[in-house]
Backbone bond lengths (Angstrom), bond angles and torsions (degrees), N, CA, C in turn:
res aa  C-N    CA-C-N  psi(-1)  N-CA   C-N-CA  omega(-1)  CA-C   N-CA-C  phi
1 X - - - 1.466 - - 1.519 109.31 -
2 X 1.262 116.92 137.76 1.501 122.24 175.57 1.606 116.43 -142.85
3 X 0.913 99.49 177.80 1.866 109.52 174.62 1.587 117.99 -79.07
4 X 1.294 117.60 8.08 1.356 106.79 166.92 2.195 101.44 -112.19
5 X 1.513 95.75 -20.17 1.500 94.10 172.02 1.728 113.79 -73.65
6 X 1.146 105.31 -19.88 1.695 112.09 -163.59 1.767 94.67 -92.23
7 X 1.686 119.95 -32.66 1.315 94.82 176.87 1.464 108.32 -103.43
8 X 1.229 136.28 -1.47 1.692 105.05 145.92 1.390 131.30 -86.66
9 X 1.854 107.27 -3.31 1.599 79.46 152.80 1.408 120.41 -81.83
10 X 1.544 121.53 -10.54 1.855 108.09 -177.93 1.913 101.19 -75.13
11 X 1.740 110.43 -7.87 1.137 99.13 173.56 1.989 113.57 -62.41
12 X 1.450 85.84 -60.88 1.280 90.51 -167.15 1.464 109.77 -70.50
13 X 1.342 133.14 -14.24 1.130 117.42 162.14 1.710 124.79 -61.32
14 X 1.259 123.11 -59.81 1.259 122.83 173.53 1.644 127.09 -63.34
15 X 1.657 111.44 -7.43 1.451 120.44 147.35 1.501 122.11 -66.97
16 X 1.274 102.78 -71.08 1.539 113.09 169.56 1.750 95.62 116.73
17 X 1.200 106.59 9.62 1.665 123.26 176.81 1.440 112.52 -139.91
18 X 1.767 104.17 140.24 1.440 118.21 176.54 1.860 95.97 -70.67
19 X 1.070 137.38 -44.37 1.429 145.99 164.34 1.340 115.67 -45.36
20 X 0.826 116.92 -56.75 1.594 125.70 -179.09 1.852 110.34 -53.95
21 X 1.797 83.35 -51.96 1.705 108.47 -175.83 1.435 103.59 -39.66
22 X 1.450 110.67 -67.27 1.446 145.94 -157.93 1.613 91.66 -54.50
23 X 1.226 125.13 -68.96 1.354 134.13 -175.30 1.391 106.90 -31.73
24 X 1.628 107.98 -73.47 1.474 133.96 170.83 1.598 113.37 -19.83
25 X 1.212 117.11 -48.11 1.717 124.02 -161.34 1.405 112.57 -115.75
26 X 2.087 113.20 -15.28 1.571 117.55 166.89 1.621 103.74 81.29
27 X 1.742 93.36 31.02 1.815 78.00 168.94 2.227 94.91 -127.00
28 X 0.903 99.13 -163.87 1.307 120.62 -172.24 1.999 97.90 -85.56
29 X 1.366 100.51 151.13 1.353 88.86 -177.80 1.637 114.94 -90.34
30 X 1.483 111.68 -7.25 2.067 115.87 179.23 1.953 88.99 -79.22
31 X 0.840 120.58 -17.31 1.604 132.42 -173.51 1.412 100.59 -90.10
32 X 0.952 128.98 -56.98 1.708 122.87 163.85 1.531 120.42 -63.70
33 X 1.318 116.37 -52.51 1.302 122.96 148.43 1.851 113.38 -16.15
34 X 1.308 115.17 -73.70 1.476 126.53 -167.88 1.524 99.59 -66.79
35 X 1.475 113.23 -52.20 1.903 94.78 -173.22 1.629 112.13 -63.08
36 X 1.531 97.93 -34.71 2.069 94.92 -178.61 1.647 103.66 -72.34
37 X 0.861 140.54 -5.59 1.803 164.46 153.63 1.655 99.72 -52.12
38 X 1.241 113.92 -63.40 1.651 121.26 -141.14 1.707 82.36 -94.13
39 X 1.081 133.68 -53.07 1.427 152.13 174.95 1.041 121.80 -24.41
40 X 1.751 106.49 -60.15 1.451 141.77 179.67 2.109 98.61 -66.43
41 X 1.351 117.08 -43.51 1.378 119.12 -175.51 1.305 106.41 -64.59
42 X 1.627 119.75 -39.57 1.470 116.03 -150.38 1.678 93.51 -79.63
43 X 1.269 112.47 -34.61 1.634 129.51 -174.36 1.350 103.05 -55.88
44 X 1.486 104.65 -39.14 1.879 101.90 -153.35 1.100 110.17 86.63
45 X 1.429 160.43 -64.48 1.290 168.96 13.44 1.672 122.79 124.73
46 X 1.210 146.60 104.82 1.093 138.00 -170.88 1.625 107.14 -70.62
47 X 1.353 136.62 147.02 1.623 144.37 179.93 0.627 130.79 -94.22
48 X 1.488 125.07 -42.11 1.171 151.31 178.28 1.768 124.09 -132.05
49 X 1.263 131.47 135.53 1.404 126.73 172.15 1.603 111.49 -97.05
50 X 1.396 114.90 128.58 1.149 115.89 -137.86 2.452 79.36 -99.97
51 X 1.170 91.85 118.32 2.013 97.97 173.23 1.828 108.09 -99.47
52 X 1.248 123.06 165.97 1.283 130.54 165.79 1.387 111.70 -33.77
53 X 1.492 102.54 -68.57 1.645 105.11 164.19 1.174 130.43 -93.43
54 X 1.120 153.70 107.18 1.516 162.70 139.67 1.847 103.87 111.49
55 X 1.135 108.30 -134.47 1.970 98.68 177.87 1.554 81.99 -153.59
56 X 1.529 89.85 162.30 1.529 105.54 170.55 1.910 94.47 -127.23
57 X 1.077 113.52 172.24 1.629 125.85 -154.34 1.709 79.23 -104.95
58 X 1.968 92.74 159.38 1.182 116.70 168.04 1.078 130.60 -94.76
59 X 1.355 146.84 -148.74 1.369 137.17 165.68 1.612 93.69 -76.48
60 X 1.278 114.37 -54.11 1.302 110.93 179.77 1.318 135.29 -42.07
61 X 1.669 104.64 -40.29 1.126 103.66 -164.24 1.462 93.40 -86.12
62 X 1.587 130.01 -22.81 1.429 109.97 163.92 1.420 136.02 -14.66
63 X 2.041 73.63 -61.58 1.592 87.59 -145.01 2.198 103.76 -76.87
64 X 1.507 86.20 -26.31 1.324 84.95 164.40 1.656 140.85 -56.41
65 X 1.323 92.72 -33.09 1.796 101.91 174.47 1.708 111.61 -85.79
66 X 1.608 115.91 -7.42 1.508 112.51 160.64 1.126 98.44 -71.89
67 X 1.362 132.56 -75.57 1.540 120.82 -174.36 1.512 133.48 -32.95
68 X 1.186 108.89 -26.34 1.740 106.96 -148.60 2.110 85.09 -122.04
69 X 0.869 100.64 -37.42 1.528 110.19 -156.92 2.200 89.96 -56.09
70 X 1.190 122.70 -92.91 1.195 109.67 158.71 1.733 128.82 0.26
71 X 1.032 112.98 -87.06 1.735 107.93 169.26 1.365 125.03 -50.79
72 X 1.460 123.23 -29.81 1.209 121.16 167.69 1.554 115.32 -60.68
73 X 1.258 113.75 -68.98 1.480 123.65 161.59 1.440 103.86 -20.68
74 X 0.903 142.64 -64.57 1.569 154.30 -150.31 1.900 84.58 -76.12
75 X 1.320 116.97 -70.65 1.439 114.08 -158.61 1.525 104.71 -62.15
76 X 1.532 114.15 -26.80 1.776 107.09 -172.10 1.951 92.65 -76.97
77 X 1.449 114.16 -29.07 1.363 82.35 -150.05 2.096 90.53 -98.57
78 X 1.341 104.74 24.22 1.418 105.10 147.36 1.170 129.83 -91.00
79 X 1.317 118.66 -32.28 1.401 146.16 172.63 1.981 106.35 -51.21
80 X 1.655 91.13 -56.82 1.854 93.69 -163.92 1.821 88.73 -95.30
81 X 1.590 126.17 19.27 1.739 97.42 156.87 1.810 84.37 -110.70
82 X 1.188 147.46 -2.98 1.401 120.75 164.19 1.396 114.85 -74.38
83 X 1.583 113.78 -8.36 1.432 100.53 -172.15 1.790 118.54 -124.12
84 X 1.730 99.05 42.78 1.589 121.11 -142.92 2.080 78.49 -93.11
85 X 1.397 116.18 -3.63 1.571 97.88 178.82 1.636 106.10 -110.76
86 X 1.730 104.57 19.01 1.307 102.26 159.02 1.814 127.38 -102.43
87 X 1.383 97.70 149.14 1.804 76.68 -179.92 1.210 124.20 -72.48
88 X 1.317 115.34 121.01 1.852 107.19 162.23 1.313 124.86 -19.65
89 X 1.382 115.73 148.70 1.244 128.37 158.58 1.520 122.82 -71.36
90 X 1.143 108.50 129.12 1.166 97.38 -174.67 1.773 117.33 -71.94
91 X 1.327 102.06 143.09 1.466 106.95 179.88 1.771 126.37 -31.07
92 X 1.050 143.34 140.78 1.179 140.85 166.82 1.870 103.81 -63.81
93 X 1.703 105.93 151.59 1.740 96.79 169.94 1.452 108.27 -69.70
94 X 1.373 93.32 174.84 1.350 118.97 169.25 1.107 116.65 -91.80
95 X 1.706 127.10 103.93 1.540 125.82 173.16 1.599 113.18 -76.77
96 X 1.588 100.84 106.30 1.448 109.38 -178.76 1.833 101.65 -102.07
97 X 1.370 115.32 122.67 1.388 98.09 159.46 2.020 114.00 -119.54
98 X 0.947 125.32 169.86 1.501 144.47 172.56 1.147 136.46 -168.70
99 X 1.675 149.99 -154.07 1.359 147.56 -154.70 1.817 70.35 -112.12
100 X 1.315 105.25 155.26 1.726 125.34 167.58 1.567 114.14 -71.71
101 X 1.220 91.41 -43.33 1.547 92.55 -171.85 2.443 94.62 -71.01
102 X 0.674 113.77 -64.61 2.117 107.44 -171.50 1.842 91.79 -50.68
103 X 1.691 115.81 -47.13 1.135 98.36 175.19 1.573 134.16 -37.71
104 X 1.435 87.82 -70.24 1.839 99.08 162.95 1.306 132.89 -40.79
105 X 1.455 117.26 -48.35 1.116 121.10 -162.52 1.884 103.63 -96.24
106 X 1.090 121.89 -34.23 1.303 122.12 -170.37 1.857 111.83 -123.88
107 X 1.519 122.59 -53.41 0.901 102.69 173.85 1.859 156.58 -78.05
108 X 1.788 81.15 -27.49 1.670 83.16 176.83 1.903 108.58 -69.26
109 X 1.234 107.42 -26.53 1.398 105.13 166.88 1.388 129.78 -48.53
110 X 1.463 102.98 -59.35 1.562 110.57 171.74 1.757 108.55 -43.31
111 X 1.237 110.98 -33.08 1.596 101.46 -160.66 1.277 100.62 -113.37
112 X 1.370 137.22 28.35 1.230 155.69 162.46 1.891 105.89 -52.18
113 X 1.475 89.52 -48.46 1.869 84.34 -173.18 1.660 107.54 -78.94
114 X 1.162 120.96 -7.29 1.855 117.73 -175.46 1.326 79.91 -73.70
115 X 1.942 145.86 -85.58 0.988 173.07 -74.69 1.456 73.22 -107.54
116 X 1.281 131.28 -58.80 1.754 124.12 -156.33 2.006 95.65 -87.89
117 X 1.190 111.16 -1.29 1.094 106.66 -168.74 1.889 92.31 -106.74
118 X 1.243 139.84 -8.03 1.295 138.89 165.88 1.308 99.82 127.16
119 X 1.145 127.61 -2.46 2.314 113.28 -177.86 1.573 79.36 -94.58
120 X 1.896 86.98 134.76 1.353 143.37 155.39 1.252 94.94 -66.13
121 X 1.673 131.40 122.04 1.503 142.35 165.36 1.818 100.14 -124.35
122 X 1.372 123.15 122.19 1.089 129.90 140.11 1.507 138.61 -101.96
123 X 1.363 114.20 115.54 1.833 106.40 -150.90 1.708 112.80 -121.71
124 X 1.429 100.99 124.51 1.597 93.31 178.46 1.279 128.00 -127.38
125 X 1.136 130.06 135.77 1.287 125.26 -166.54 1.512 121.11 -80.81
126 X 1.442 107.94 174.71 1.880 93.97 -178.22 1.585 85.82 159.93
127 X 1.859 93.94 -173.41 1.290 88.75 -166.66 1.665 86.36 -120.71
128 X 1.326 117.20 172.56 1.361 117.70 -137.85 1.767 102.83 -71.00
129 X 1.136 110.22 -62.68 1.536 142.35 171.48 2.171 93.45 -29.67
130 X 1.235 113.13 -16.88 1.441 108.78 173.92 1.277 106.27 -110.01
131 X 1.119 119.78 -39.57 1.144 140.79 -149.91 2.221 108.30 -79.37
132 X 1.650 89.17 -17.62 1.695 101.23 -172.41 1.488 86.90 -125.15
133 X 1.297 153.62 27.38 1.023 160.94 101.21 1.935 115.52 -41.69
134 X 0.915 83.23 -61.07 1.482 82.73 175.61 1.866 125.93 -74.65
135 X 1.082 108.34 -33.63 1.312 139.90 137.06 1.551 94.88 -13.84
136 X 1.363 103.92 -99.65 1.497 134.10 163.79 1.722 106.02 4.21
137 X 1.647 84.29 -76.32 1.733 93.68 -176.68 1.537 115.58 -67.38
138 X 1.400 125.41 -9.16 1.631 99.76 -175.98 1.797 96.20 111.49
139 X 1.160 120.97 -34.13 1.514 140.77 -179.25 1.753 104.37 -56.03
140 X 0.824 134.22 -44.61 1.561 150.27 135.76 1.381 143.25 -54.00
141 X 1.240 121.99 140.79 1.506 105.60 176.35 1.679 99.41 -117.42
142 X 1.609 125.31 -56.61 1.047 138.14 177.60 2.085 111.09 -100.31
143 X 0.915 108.67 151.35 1.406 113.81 -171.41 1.815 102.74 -143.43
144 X 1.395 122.95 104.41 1.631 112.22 -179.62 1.456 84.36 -100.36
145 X 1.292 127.55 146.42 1.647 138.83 -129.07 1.693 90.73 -171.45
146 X 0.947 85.69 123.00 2.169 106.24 -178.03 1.649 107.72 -93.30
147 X 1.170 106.69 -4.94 1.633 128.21 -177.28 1.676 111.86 -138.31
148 X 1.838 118.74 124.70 1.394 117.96 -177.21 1.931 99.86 -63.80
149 X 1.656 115.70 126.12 1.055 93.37 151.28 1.120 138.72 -91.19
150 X 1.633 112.81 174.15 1.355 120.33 -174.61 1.605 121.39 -110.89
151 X 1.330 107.56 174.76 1.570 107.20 -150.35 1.359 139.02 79.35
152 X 1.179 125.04 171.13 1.322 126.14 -152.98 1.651 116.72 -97.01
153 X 1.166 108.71 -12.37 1.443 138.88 -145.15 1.773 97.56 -104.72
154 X 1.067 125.98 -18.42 1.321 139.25 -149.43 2.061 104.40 -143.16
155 X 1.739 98.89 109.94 0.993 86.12 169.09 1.703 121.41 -107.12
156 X 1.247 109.37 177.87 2.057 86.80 -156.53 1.946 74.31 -171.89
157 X 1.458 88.10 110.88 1.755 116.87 173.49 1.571 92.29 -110.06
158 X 1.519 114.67 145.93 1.185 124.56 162.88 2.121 127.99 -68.47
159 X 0.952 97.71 117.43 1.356 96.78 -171.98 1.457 124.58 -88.03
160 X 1.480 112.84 -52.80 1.509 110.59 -175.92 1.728 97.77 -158.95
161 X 1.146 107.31 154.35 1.843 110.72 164.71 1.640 99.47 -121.90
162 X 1.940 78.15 141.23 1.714 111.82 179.96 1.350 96.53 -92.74
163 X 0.998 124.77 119.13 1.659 126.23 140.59 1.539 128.35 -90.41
164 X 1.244 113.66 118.79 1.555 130.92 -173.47 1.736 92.63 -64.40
165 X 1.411 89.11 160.49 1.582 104.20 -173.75 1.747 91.72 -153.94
166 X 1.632 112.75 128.95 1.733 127.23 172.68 1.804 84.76 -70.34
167 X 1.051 144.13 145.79 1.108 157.64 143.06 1.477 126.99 -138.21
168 X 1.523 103.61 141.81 1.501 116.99 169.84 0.986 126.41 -161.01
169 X 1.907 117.31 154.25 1.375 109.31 -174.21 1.645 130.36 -34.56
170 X 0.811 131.36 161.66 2.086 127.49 170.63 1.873 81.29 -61.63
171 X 1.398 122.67 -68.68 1.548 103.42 -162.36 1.255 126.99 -74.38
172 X 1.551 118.22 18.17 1.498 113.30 142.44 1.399 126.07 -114.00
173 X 1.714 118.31 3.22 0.923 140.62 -163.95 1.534 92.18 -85.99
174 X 1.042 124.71 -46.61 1.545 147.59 161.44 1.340 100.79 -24.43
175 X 0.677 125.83 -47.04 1.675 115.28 -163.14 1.402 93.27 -113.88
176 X 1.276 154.03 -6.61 1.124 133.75 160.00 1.763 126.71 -78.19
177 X 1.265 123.77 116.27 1.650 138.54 -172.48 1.579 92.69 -62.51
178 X 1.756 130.16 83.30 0.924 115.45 -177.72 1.685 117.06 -77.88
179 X 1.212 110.78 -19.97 2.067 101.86 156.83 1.325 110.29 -52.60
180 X 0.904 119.78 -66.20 1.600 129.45 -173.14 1.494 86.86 -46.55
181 X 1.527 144.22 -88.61 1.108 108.06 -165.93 1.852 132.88 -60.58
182 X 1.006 104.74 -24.22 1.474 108.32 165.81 1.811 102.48 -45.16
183 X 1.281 106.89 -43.92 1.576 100.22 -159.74 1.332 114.53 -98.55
184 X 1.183 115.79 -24.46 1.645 123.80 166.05 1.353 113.85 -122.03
185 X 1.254 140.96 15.70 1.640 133.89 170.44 1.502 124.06 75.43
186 X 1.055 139.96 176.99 1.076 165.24 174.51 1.916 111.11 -22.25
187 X 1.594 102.47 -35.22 1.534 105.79 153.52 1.949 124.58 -36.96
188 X 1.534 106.68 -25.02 1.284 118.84 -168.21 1.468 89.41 -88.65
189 X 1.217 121.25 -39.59 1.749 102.67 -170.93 1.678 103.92 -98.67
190 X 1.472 125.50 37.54 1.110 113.85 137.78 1.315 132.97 -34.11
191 X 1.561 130.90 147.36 1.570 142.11 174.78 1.441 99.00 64.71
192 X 1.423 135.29 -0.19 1.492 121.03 -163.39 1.670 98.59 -99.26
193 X 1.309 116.55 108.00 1.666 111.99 179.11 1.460 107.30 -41.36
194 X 1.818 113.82 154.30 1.415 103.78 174.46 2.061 90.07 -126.79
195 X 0.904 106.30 160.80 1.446 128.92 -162.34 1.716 99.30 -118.38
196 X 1.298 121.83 129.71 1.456 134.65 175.89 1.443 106.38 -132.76
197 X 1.565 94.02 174.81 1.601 104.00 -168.01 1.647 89.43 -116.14
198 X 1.556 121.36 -14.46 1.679 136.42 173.58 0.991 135.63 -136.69
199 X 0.986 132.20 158.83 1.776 117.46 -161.91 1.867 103.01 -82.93
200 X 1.352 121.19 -20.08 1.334 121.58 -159.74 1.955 84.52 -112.13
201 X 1.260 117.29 50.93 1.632 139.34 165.74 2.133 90.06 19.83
202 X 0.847 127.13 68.06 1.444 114.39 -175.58 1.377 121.61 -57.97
203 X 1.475 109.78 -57.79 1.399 125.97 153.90 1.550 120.03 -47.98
204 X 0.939 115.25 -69.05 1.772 124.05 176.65 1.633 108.50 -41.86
205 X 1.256 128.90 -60.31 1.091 139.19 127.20 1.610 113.46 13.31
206 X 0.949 96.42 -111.68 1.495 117.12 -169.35 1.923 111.21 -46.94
207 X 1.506 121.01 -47.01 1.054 112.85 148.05 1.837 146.35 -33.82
208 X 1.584 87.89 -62.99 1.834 93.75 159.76 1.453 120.02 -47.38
209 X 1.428 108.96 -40.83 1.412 120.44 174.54 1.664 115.43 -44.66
210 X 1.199 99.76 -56.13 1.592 135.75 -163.00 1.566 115.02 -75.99
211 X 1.401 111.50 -48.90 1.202 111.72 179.13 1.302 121.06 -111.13
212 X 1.753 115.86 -29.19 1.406 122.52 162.33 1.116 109.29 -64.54
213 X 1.227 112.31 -75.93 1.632 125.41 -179.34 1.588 101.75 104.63
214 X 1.460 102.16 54.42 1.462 123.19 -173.74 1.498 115.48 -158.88
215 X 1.725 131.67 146.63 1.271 125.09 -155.66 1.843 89.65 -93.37
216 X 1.315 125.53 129.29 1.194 120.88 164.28 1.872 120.33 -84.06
217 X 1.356 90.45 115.86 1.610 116.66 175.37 1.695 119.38 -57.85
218 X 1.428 114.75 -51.06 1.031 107.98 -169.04 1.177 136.56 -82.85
219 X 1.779 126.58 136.55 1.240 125.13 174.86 1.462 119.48 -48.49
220 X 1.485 105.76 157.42 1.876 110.37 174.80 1.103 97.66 -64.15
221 X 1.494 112.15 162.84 1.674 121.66 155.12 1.614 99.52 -104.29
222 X 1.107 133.29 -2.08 1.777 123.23 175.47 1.499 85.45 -169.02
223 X 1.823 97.36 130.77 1.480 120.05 171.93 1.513 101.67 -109.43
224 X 1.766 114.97 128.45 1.557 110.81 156.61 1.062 116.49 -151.71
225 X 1.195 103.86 139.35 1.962 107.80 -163.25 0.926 107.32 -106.50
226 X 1.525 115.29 79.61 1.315 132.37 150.36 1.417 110.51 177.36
227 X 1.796 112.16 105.48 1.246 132.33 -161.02 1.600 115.29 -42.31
228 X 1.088 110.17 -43.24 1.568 135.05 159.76 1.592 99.87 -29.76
229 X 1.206 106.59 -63.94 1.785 108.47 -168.98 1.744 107.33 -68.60
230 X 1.278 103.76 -46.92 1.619 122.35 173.87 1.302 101.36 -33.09
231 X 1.863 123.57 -59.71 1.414 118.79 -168.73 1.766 105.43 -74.50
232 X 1.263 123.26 -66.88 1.783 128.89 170.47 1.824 85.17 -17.53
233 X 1.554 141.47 -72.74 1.785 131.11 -173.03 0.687 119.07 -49.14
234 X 1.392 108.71 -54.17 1.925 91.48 161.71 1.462 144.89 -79.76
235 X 0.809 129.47 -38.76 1.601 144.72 135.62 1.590 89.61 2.93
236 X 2.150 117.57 -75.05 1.382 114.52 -162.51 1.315 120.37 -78.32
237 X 1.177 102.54 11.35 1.875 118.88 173.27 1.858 105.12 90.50
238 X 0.986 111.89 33.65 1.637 121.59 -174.39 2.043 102.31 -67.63
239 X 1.750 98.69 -26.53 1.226 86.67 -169.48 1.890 102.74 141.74
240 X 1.492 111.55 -179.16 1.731 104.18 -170.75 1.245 94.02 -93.08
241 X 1.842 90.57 174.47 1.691 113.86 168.08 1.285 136.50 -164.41
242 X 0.869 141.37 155.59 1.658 140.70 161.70 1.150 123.56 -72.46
243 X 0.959 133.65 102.17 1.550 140.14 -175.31 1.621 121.58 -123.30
244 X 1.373 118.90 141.57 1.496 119.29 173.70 1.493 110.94 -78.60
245 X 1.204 108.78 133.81 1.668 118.25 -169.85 1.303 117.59 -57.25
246 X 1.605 112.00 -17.97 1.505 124.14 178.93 1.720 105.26 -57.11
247 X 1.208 95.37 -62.22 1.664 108.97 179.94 1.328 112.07 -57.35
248 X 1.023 113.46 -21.75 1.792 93.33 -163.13 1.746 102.57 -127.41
249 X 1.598 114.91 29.83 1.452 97.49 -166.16 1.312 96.23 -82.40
250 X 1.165 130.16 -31.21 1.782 118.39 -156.24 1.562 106.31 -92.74
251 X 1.595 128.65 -4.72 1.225 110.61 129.73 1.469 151.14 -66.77
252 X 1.897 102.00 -34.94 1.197 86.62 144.56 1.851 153.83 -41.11
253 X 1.414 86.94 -47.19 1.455 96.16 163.30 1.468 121.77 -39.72
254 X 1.514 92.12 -67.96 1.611 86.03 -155.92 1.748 95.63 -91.38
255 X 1.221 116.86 65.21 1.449 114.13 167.23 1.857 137.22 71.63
256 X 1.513 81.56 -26.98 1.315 102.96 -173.26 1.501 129.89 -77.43
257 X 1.415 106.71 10.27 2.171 133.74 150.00 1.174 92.67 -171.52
258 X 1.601 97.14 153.57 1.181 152.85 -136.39 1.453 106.17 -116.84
259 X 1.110 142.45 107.94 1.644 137.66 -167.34 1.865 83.73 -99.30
260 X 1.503 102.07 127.59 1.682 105.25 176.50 1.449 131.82 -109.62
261 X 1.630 96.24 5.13 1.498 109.82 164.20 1.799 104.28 -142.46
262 X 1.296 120.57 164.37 1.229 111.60 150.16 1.630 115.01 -117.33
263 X 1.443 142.76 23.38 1.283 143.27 -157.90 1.839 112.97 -22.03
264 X 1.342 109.31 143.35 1.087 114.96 161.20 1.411 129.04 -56.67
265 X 1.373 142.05 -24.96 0.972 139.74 116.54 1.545 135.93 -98.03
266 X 1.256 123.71 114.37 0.926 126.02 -160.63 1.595 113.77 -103.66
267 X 1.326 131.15 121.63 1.620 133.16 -179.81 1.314 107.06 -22.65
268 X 1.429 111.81 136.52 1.781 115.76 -174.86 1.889 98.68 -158.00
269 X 1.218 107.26 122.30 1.544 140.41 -170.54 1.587 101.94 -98.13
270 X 1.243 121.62 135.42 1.820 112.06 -173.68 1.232 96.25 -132.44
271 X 1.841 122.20 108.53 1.309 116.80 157.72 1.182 134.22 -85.75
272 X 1.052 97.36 170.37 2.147 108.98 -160.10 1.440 109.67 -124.77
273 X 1.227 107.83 143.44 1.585 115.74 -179.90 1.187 92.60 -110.26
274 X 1.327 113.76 127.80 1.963 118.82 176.59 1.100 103.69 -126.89
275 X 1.186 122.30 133.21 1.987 138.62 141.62 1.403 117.40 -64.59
276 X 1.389 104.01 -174.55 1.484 109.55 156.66 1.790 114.02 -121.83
277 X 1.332 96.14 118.33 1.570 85.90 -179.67 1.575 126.68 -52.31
278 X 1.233 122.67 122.63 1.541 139.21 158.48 1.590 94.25 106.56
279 X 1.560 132.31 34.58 0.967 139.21 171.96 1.534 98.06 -71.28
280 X 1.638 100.25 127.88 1.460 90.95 168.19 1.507 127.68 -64.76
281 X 1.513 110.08 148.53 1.445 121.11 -173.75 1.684 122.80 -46.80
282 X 1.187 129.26 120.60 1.327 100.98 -177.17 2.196 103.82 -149.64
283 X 1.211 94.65 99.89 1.817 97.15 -169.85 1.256 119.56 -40.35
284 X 1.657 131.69 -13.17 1.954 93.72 169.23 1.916 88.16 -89.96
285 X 1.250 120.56 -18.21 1.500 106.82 -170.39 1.611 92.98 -57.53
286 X 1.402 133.96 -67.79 1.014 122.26 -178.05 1.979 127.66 -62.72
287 X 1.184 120.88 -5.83 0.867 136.06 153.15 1.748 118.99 -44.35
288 X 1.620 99.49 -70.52 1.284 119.15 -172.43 1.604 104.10 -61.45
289 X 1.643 122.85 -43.46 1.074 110.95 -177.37 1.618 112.92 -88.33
290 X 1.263 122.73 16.40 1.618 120.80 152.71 1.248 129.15 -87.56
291 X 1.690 112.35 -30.89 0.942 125.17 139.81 1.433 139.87 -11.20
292 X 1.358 94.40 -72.80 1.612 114.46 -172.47 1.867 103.70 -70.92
293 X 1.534 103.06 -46.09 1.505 107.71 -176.54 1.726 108.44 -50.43
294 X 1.187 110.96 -63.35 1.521 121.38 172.89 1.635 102.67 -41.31
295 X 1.457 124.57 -56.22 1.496 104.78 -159.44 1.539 98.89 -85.90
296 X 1.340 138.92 0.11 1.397 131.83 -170.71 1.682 97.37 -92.69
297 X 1.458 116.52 13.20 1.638 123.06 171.49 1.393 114.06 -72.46
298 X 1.623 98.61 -40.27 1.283 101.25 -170.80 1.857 104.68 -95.87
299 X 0.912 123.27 15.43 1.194 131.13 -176.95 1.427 129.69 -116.72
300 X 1.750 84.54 40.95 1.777 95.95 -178.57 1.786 140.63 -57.37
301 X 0.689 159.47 172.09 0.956 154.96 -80.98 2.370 78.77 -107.24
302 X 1.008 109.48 101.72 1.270 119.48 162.48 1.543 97.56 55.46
303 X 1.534 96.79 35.82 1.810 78.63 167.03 1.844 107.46 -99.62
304 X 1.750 88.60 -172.91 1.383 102.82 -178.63 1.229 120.41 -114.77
305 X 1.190 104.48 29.79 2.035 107.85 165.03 1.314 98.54 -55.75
């Protein structure tokens, strides 16, 4: 047993991941793997219980990180004031992932001024359900999530609400009797192609649900997976859609779609900014996510600030 085995297991203990761990201390994770391995032999004793995702500690490994966790602390932070006339390392990035389309349109912007201010951001897109998986592993730092997650392991503050909007060009908007649909529903946008971002209409869907209060039957006439492209189809008269107001306000503006209902309540989606609980502390990670909290003020419920 030594002092480089004792501080990646307090890595991976206070992660709750061999990945996370690994990150934490700058080694490889079959290399963290082998010292919490070699550790576990000298003990007798298992350290960790190894779950689908990441490990949770044993009695042992409790009781081991009361002992050791204290003195270590003490020896690093003798270590980093003898070496206070060297320069820091510079911070590791921030692994941000989210949907492409809020990325694009709202977040990498917001965090445009840290980036000129020195935080390292690396950002990947995906869909959420992967995206808090990885999260999960240590593979993530921040996760904006179109769905609250669940479990204990995962923390997840509310960030902003999307409100969907029926929209269409003025020249197909044109031919739709929008009283008539106000007054009888979705019968009014007969023959009018509808445009998705999926074949199982998720959004489209869920609206009819919401504001008709009826199951919508009909197939798309054009599928594209990526909401971004969804608005450019309609915009060129491809046909209707459901859209989050974020994306599409500054066409509204300038004329260029057509909002075809305004309902008194209108469908609203609430995203979440999640961590991982007991992630170690690290200032642009928390940086970036103060950031985001502050600018999701002005980003009320599907607006277009």
């Amino acid at each position: 047993m030594d002092l480089v085995q004792l501080r990646t297991f307090l890595a991976v203990f206070r992660t709750g991941s061999l990945t996370a761990g690994a990150v934490q201390v700058g080694l490889s994770q079959p290399t963290v793997t082998t010292q919490i391995q070699a550790l576990e032999r000298h003990l007798g004793r298992p350290l960790f219980e190894r779950l689908p995702r990441g490990v949770t500690p044993t009695a042992a490994g409790h009781e081991l990180a009361a002992r050791v966790g204290g003195p270590l602390e003490e020896l690093e932070a003798i270590v980093s004031g003898a070496a206070t006339d060297r320069a820091a390392p510079p911070e590791p990035p921030v692994l941000l992932g989210g949907p492409a389309e809020m990325l694009a349109a709202k977040i990498v912007p917001a965090l445009s001024p840290l980036v000129a201010d020195g935080v390292r951001l690396t950002v990947s897109t995906g869909l959420t359900d992967e995206l808090l998986a990885r999260l999960h592993s240590g593979a993530l730092d921040l996760v904006f999530a179109t769905t609250r997650p669940r479990g204990r392991t995962v923390l997840a503050e509310p960030l902003v609400d999307e409100e969907f909007l029926l929209v269409a060009a003025p020249s197909i908007a044109d031919r739709i009797d929008t009283e008539r649909l106000r007054a009888e529903g979705p019968i009014a946008l007969d023959g009018i192609p509808l445009v998705s971002y999926a074949a199982d209409l998720p959004i489209l869907r869920r609206y009819w649900r919401h504001v008709f209060e009826t199951r919508l039957e009909t197939e798309p006439a054009l599928i594209v997976g990526d909401l971004r492209a969804v608005l450019a189809a309609v915009i060129a008269g491809a046909g209707i859609s459901v859209l989050p107001h974020y994306l599409c306000g500054r066409e509204r503006a300038d004329g260029t779609l057509v909002t075809l209902l305004d309902p008194a309540d209108p469908p609203i989606n609430t995203g979440f900014l999640a961590r991982r609980v007991g992630a170690p502390s690290r200032p642009h990670v928390d940086l970036v996510r103060a950031r985001l909290v502050a600018a999701a003020r002005s980003w009320r419920a599907g607006c277009d600030a």
